[in-house]
N, C-alpha and C positions, 0 to 999 in steps of 0.2 A: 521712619521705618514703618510708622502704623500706617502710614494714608500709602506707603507703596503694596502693601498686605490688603489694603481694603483694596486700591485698582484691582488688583489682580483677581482678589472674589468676584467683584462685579463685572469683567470681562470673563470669566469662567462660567458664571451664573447659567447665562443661556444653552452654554453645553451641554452644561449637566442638566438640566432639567429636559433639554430633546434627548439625551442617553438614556434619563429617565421614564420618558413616554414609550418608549421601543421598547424596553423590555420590563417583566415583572418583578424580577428581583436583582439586586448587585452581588455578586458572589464575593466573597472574602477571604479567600485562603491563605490559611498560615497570620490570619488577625485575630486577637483575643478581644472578645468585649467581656469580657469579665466574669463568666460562668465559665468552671471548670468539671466537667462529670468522670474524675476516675471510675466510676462503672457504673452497669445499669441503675439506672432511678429504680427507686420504690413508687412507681405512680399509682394514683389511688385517683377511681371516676368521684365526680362530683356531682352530688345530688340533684338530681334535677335537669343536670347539661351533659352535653356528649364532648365531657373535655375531661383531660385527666388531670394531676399535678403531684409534686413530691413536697407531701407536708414536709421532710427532712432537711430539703435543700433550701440553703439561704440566698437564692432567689429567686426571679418569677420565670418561673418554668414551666412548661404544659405543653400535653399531645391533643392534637384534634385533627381527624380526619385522615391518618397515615405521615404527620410530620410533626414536629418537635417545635414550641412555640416558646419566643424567650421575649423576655421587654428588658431593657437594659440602655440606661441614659437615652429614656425619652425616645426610641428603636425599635421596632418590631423584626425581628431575626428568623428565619424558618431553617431546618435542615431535617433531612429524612432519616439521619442516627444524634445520636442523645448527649455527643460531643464533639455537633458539628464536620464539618468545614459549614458554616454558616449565610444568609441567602438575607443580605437589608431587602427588605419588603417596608413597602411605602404603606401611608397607614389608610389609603383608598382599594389597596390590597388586601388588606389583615381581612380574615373570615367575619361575621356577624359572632357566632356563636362564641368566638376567643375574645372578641369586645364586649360580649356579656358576662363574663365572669366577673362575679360578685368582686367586689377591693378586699373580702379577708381570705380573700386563697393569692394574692400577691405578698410572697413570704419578703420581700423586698419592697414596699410599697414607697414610692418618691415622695415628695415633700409637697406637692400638691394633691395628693391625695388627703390629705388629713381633712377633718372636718366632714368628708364625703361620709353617705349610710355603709356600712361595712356590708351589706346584703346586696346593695343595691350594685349596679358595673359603673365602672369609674362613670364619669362627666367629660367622655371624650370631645364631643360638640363643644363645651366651655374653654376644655384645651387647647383643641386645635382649631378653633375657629368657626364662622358661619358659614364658610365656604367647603370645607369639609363636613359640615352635618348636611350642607344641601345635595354632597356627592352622594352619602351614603342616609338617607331620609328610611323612617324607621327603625335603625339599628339599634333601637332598645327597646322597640313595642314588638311580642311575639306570643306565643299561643306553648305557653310551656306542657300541655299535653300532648302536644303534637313535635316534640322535639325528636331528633332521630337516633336512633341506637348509637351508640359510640361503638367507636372503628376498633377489630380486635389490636392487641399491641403488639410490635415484633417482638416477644420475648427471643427472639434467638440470637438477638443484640447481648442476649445476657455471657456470651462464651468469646466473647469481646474485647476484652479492656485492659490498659496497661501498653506493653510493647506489641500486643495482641492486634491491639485497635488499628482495623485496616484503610487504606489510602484511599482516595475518590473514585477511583475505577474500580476497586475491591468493595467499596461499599455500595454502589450498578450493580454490581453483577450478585452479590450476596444477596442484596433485596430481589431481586428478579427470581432468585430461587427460589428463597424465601419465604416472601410474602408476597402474596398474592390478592392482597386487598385493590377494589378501584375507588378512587378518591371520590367523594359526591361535589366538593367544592373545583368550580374552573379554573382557579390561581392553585390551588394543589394540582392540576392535571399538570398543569404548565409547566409547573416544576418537574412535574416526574420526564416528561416529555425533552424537556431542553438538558437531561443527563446523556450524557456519553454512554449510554445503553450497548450500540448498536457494536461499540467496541469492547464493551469491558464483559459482556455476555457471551462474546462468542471470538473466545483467540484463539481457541483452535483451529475454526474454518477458516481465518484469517490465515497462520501461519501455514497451512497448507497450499492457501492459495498465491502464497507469497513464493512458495516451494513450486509449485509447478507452474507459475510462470513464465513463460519463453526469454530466453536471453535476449539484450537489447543488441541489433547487429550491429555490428563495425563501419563507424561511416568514412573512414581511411578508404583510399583504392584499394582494391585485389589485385594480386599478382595472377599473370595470367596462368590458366589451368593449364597442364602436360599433356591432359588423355585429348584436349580438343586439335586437335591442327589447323595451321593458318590455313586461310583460303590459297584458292590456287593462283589467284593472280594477285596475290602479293608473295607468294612463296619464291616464285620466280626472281621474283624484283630483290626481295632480301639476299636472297643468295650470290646474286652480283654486284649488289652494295656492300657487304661485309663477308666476305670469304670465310670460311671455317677450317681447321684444322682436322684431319680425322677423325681424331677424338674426343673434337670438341662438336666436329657433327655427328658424332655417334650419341653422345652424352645429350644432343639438343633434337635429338629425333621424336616424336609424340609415341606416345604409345598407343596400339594398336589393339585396344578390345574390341573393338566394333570389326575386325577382321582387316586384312594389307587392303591398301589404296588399289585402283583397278591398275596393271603395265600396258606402258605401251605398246604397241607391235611391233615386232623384231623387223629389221631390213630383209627385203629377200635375197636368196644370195647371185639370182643371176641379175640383178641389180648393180649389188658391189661388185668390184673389180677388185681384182688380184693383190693382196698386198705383198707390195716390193723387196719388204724384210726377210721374209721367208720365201726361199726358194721349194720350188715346185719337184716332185720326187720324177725321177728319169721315167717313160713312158716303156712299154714293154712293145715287143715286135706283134705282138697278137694285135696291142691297139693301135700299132701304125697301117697294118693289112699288112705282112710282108709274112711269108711262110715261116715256119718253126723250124723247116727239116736242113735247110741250107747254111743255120747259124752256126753249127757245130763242126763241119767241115770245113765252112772256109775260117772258121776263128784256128783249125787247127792246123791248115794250110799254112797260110797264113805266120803262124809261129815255128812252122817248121824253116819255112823260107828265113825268118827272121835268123836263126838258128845255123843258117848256111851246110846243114843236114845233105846227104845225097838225093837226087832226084830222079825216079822211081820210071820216069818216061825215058829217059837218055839210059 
């Protein structure tokens, strides 16, 4: 079981270390390395350095530069509030100035620490090797008059703590209010930079513009529209293909906003010819030419004869 636990580290190795070249720090949420801050620290600057720490707290904790600095099993940790979510920084990472801090401001100091000058900053180069003192060459020779003002603190972390203490994206956007400090160190910018800023600062214009975004269209067919009518040379064709009922072609008529389709022209009527069903009304004596004055006499002649009446000339 142990030599299958050792493959596995040493097939893992090279991952982890290109994941580790890409970026500046590992985030850890929801992981405990063993400081716990129910509320703000008592930080107190220290003589001499632009670093703070809480004589109170029982372990090695300090602010420098706009971020919170912890050491914890041989680990350098950063985070921009004072209980975390926490940021493994690699120790070619860690500031010069948090590697100077004297060994009796480490309220937790490890087991190789002992025997070191308590004034003096740990013997990092002996710890970690010769290959990390040739990355970071000087980091214990400096010109302590020439150190730089330490960075104001966020006291308004103080109104904070408990069920108070707000989430990743609450803590973006509450520092962006906030505090308004710019970091002098380029691995503190880095950190401020690679936050979720650009969300946790601004959800309002976000939901607004979530709000007036245009609906996404339907990419199903459309049913075809009423108000358009088919062309004219397939209207034709449809109407002899599927015959309609009257009221189902009244119902399938387009409608007409754009004003009725142009008609036809009417037949002329000395064109058509007579139709056969309806007979023609009797023609009068005027319009055949025959006199008016002759009709009345003999129609009453006529019926006198029928009549067998006496006759007027005998």
């Amino acid at each position: 079981m142990r030599s299958m636990t050792l493959t596995v580290c040493l097939l893992l190795a090279p991952c982890i270390s290109a994941a580790a070249e890409v970026s500046v720090a590992v985030r850890l949420p929801g992981v405990s390395i063993g400081i716990n801050m129910p509320r703000y620290p008592d930080l107190v600057a220290i003589p001499g350095y632009p670093v703070y720490y809480d004589p109170e707290v029982d372990s090695n904790f300090f602010f420098y530069d706009g971020l919170y600095w912890a050491y914890a099993d041989d680990q350098w940790y950063a985070s921009s509030w004072y209980n975390g979510p926490w940021d493994l920084m690699r120790p070619e990472r860690v500031p010069y100035f948090v590697l100077r801090v004297p060994v009796r401001y480490y309220r937790r100091p490890p087991v190789y620490f002992r025997g070191w000058a308590s004034e003096a900053p740990p013997r990092w180069g002996e710890h970690w090797g010769r290959d990390w003192e040739q990355r970071r060459p000087g980091w214990d020779r400096w010109d302590r008059a020439s150190a730089p003002r330490p960075a104001p603190l966020p006291t308004y972390q103080r109104e904070y703590s408990g069920n108070r203490y707000p989430g990743l994206d609450q803590q973006h956007a509450l520092r962006s209010q906030n505090y308004h400090y710019e970091p002098r160190e380029p691995v503190v910018r880095r950190v401020y930079q690679s936050a979720p800023q650009k969300r946790a600062t601004v959800p309002t214009s976000v939901q607004r513009s979530e709000r007036a975004a245009p609906p996404v269209p339907h990419t199903s067919p459309a049913a075809p529209r009423a108000d358009r009518p088919p062309p004219a040379e397939h209207a034709g064709t449809e109407r002899r293909q599927d015959p309609q009922r009257p009221q189902d072609r009244k119902a399938s008529q387009p409608r007409r906003d754009k004003g009725p389709p142009p008609r036809e022209a009417p037949p002329s009527r000395e064109a058509s010819p007579p139709r056969p069903d309806k007979a023609s009304p009797p023609r009068s004596r005027e319009q055949n030419g025959e006199p008016p004055g002759n009709a009345p006499t003999r129609d009453k002649n006529d019926r006198r004869g029928e009549a067998g009446g006496p006759d007027r000339d005998h």
